[in-house]
Backbone as numpy.savetxt, mean C-alpha at the origin, in Angstrom:
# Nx Ny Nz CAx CAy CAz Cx Cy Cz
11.05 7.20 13.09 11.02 5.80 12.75 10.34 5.65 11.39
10.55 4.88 10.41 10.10 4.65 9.55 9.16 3.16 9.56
8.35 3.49 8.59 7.09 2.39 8.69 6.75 2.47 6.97
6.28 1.43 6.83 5.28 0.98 5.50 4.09 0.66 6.09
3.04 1.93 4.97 1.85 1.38 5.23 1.78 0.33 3.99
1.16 -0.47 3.82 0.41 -1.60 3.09 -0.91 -1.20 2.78
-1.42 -0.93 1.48 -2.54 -0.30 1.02 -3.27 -1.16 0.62
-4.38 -1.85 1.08 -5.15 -3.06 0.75 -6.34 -2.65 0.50
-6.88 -3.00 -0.88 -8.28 -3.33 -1.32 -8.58 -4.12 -2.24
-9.84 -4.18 -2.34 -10.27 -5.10 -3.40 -10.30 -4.29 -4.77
-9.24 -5.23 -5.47 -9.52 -4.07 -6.97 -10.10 -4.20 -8.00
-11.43 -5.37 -8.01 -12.82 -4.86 -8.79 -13.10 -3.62 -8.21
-13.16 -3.28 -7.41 -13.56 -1.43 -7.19 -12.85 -0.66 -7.03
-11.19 -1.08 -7.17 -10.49 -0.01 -7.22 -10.37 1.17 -8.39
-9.89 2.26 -8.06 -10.27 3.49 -9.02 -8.70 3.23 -9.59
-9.32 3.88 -11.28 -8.56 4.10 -12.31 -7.13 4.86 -11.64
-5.82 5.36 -12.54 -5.16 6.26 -12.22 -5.51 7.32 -12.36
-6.22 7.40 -13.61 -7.21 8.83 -13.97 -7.68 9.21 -12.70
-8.66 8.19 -12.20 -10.14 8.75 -11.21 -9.03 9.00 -9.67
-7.70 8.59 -9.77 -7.02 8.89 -8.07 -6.18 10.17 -8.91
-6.02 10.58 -9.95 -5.12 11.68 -10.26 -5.83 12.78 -9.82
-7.62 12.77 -10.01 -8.49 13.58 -10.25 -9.36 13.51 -8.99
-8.69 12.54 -7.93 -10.00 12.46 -6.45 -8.88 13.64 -5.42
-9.78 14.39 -5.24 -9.36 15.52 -4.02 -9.11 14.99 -2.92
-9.34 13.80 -2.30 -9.46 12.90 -1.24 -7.87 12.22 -1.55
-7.33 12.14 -2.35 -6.45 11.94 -2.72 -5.37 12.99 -2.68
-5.50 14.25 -2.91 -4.59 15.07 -3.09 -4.42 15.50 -1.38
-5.66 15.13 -1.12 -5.51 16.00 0.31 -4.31 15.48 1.33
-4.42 13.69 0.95 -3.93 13.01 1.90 -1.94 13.19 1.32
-2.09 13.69 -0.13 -0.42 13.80 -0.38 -0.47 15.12 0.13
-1.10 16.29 0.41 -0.93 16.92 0.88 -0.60 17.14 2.13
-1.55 16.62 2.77 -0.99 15.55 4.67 0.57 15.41 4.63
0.82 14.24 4.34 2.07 14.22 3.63 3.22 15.09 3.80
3.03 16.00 2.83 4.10 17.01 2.57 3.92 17.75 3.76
3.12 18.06 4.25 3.17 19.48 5.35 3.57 18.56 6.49
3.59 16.69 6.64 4.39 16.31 7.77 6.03 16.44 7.59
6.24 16.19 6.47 7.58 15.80 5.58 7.60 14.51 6.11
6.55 13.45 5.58 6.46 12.25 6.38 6.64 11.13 4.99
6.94 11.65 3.48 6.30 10.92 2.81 8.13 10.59 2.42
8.36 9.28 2.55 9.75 8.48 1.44 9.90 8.08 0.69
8.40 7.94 -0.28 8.38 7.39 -1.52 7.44 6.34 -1.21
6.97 5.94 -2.69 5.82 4.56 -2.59 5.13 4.61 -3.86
4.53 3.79 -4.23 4.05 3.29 -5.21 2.67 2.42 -5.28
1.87 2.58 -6.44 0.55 1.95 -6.96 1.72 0.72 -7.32
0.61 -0.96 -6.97 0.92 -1.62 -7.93 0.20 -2.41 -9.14
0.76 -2.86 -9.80 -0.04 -3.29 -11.12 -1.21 -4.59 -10.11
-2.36 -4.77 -11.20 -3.19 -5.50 -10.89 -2.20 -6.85 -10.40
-3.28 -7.65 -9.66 -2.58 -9.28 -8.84 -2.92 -10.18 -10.47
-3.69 -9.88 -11.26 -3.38 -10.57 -12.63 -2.13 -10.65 -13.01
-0.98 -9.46 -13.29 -0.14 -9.45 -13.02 1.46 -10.08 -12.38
1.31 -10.41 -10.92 1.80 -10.81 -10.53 2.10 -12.20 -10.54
3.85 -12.22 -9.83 4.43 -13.43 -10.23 4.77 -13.92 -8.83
4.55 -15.08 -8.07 5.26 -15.64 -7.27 6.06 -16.55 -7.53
7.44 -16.26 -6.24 8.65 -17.61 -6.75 8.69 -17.89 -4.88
9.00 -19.24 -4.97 8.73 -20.22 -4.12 10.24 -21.37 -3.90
11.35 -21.24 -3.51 12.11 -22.42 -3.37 11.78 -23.35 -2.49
11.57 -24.45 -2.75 11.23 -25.78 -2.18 12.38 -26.95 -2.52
13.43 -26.98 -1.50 14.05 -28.22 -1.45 15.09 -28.16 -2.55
15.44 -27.12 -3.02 16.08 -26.06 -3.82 15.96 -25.98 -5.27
14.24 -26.55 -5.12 13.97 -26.36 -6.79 12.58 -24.99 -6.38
13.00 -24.58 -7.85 12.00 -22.70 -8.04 11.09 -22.79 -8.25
10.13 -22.57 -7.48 8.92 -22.65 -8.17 8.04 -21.32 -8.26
7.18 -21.54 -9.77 7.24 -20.16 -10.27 5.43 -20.17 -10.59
4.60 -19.23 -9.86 3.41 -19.38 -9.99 2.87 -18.00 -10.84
1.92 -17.71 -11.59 1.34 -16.91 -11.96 0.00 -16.32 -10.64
0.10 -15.60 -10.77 -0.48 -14.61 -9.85 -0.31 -14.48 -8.27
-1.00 -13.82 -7.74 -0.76 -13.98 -6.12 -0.15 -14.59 -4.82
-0.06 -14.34 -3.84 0.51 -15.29 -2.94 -0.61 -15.71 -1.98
-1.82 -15.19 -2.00 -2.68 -16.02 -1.48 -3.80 -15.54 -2.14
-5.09 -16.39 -1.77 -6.66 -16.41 -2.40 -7.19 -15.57 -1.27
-7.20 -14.26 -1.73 -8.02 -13.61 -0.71 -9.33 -12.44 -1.75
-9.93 -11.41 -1.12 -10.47 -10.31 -1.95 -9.77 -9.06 -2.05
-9.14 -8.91 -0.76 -8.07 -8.13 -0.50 -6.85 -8.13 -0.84
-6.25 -7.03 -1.77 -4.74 -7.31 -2.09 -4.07 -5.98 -1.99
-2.68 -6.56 -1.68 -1.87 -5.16 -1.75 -1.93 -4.39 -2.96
-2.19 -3.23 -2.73 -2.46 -2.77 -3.99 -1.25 -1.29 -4.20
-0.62 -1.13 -3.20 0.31 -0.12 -3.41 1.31 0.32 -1.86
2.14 0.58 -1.80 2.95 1.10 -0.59 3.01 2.82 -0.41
3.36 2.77 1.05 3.66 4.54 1.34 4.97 4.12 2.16
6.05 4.99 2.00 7.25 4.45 2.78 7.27 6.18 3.89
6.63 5.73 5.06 6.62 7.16 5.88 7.68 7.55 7.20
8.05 8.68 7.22 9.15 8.17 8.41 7.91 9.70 9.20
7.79 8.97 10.63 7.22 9.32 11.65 7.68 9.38 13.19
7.18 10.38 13.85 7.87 10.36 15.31 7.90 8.24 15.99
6.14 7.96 15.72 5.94 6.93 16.68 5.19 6.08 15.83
4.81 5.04 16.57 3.11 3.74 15.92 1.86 5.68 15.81
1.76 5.81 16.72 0.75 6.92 16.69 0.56 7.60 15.88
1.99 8.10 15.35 1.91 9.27 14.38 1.69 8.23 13.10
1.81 7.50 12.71 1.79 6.28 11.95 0.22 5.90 11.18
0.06 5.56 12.63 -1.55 5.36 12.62 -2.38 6.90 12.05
-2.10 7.96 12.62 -2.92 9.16 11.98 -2.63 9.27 10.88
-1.43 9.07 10.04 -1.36 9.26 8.38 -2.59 8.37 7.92
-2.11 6.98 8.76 -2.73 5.46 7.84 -4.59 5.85 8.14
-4.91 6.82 8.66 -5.73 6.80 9.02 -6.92 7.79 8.06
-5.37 8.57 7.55 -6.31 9.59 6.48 -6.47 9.10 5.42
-5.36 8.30 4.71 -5.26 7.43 3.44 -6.63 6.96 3.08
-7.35 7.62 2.00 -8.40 7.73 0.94 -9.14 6.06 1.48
-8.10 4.92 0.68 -8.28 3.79 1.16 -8.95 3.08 2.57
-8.38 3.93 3.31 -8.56 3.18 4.68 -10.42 3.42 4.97
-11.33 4.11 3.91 -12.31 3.92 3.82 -13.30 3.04 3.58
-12.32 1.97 2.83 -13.22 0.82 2.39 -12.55 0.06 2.13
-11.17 -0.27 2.20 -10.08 -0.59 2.09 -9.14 -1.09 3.78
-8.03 -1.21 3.59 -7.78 -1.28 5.25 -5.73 -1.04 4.74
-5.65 -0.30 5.54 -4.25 0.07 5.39 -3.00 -0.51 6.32
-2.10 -1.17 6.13 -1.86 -2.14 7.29 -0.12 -1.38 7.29
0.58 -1.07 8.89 1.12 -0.05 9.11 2.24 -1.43 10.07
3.38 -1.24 9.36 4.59 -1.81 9.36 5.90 -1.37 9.92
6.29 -1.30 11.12 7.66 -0.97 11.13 8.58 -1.14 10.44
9.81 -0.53 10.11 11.06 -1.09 9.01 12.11 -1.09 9.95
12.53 -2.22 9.92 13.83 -2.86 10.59 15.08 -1.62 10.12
15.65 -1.42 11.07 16.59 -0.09 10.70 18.20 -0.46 11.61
C-alpha cells in the first residue's frame, strides 16, 4: 500500500540543505529506506514565505500569498512510501530525523 508521510516542523529551526546533506541521522533514515525498497520519491519544500494559495469562491479565484493556515507547524516536505500495512508505515514515520521534534503525519493514497 502506498502512503505519504507529511513532514511537519517549525522552520525557524529547521536545518539548512547543507546541515540535512551532512546530518547522519539523515542518511541513516534514506538508508532505512533503501534496504526496505520502501522509498517512491519525495521532496523538501521551499519555505511557507514562499507559498501561494488559490481559493475558488462562487467562481471567482482567489489568490493569497503564503499559507493555508496560521499555525507554527508546516509542511515542510513529503516521502511517497509503498509499505506492507499502517504498521509498517508507522515504523519508517517513526525513524524520520523529524519525527524528533517535528511530527510526521502518515497518509494513505487512494489507489
Amino acid at each position: 500500500m502506498k502512503y505519504v508521510l507529511l513532514i511537519c516542523d517549525d522552520e525557524k529551526v529547521s536545518p539548512s540543505m547543507e546541515e540535512i546533506a551532512a546530518d547522519p541521522a539523515h542518511h541513516a533514515y534514506a538508508a532505512e529506506l533503501d534496504r526496505r525498497g520502501a522509498s517512491l520519491g519525495g521532496a523538501r519544500l521551499r519555505p511557507v514565505a514562499d507559498a501561494t494559495t488559490v481559493r475558488v469562491r462562487d467562481g471567482e479565484t482567489l489568490v493569497s500569498d503564503g499559507p493555508y493556515a496560521e499555525t507554527k507547524d508546516f509542511v515542510g516536505g513529503i516521502d511517497i512510501i509503498e509499505c506492507a500495512d499502517l504498521d509498517d508505515a508507522i515504523a519508517i514515520a517513526s525513524r524520520h530525523p523529524y519525527a524528533q521534534h517535528g511530527c510526521i503525519e502518515v497518509r494513505p493514497v487512494w489507489e
